[in-house]
N, C-alpha and C positions, 0 to 999 in steps of 0.2 A: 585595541583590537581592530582586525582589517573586518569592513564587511562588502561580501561584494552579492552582486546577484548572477546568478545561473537559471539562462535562459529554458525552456522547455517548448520544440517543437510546434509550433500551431498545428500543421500538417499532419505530426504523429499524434496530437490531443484529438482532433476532430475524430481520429479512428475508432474512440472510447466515447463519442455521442456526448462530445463534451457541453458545458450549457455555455459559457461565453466564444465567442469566435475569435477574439481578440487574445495576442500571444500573451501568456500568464507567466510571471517570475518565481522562484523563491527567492526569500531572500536568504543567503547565508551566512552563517558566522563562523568566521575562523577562529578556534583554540587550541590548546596545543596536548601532549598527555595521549596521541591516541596509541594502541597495544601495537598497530600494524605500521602506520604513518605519520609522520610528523604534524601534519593537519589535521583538521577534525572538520567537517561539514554538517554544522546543528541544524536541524530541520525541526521545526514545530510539528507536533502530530496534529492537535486542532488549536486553530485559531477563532474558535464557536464555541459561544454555552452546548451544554450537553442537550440532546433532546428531549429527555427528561422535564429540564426546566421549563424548556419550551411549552410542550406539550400541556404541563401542568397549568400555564396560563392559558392555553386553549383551551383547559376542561373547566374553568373555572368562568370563562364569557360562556359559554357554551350552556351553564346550568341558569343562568341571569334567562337567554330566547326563550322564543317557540318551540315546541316540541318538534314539529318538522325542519324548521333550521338548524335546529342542536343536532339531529339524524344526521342530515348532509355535511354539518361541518365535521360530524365525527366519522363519517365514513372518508371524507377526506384525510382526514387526521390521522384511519389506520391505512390509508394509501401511503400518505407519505414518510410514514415512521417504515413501512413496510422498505420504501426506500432507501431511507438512511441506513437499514439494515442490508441492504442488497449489493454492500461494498465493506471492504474491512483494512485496515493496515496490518501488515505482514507482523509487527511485533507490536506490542504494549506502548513501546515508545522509541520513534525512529530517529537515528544519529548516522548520517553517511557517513562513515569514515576513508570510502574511494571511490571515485564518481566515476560513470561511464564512458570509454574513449581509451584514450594513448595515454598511459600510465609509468612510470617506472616498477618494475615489476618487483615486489620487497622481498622475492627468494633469488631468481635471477638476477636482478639487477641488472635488466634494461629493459629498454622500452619493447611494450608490446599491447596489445589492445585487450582492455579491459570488458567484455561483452555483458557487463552487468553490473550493481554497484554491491559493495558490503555496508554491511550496518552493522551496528556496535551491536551484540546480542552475547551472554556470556550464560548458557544452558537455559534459555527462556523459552517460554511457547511460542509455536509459531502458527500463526492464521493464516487461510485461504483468503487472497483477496477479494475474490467474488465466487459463485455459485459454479460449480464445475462437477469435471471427470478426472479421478485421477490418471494418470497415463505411462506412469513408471514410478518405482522404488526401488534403486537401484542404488550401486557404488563402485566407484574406479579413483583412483592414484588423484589424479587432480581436484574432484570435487567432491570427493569423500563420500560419504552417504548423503542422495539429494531424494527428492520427493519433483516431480513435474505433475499439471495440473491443467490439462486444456480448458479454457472459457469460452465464451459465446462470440463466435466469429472466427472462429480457431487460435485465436492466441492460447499462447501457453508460457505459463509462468515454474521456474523451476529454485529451486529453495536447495542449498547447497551446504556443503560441510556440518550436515548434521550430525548429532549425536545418539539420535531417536528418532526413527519415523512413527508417526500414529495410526498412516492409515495403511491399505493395499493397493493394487492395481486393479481399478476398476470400480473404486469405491467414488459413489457420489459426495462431492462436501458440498458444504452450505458456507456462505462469507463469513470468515470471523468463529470457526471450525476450525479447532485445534489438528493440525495434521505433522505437525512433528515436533521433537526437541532441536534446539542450533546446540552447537559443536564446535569442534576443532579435529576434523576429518579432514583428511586426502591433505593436500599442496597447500597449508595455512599455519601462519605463523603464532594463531592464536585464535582464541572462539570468537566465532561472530558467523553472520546470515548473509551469504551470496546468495541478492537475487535476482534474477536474468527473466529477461521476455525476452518472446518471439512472435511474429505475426505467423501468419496462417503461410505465408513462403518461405518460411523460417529464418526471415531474417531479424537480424537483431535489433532492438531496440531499447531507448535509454530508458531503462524502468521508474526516470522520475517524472515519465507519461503518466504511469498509473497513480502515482503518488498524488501526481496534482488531479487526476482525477478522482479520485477520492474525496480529496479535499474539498473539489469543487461541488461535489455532488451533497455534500455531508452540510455546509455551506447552505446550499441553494435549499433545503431542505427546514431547513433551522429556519428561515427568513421565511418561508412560505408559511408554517406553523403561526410565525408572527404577525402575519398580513392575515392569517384567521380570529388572531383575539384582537386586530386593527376596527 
């Protein structure tokens, strides 16, 4: 198997109030089998115990203190679970099967720009990344029924060739709030989850900004829980 790495933006991560400054990798693995492309791009959903576990060794130093130090570390504790909840990945489990940029296009067949990635998703739920407004529910020929979803600083995120939307236009979601079923709507050779950002000038960006922000934040999260039962 090839593995290679695909870079992600510094410049576009900083956007998302990322916690490291320093440019962040995935790493990817190429397989083969996918429904739309001959490659496959496997991305780890987490790379972290759950916080769950975490947590549960935090509550367990926590009952050993003081009664006021036990306070403090627990109001810590539902700070930063509040965190790790304040971000979500778009499905259960994330597989890029076309990455963002200049693609060969698998209905046309040629080149043309790709303004978002697919993920393997075959009628599964699908999450709001983070805490928003929804902003359309909508369907046209190419992206079949999509759901968009403004976040904090105007980006917006839009969720494409569904099969099921969950929510309406104008409905508040929370991260990790089911907001539609994926599909095989509009311009797609097969099910799966088109999903596209934009910034607040509506330009586009590679949505494996938000990926690794997630990551990062889910991450940073886990460790700090740990440096509480330290």
């Amino acid at each position: 198997m090839t593995i290679l790495c695909l870079a992600v933006s510094g410049k576009a991560l900083a956007q998302f109030n990322t916690i490291s400054s320093s440019i962040p990798h995935y790493k990817v693995q190429m397989t083969g089998g996918a429904p739309t492309d001959s490659n496959v791009m496997e991305v780890p959903k987490e790379s972290t115990p759950s916080v769950a576990d975490a947590t549960d060794d935090v509550h367990e130093s926590v009952s050993t203190k003081g009664e006021t130090i036990g306070m403090e570390v627990d109001s810590m504790r539902k700070v930063l679970i509040q965190r790790y909840l304040s971000v979500s990945y778009p499905l259960g489990h994330i597989q890029v099967t076309s990455p963002f940029g200049i693609r060969k296009h698998p209905i046309l067949r040629k080149k043309l720009k790709h303004d978002g990635i697919d993920l393997r998703a075959k009628y599964e739920e699908v999450y709001s990344v983070m805490d928003g407004e929804v902003t359309a529910v909508d369907s046209d020929k190419r992206s079949g029924i999509y759901v968009t979803v403004r976040y904090p600083g105007g980006y917006t995120c839009s969720y494409c060739h569904l099969s099921q939307p969950m929510v309406k236009k104008g409905d508040s979601v929370k991260a990790g709030e089911v907001i539609a079923i994926s599909g095989n709507t509009g311009t797609s050779t097969g099910a799966h989850l088109h999903f596209g950002v934009r910034d607040s000038s509506g330009e586009c960006l590679d949505p494996m900004v938000i990926l690794e922000f997630i990551r990062k934040t889910r991450e940073d999260v886990v460790r700090r829980l740990r440096e509480l039962n330290g």
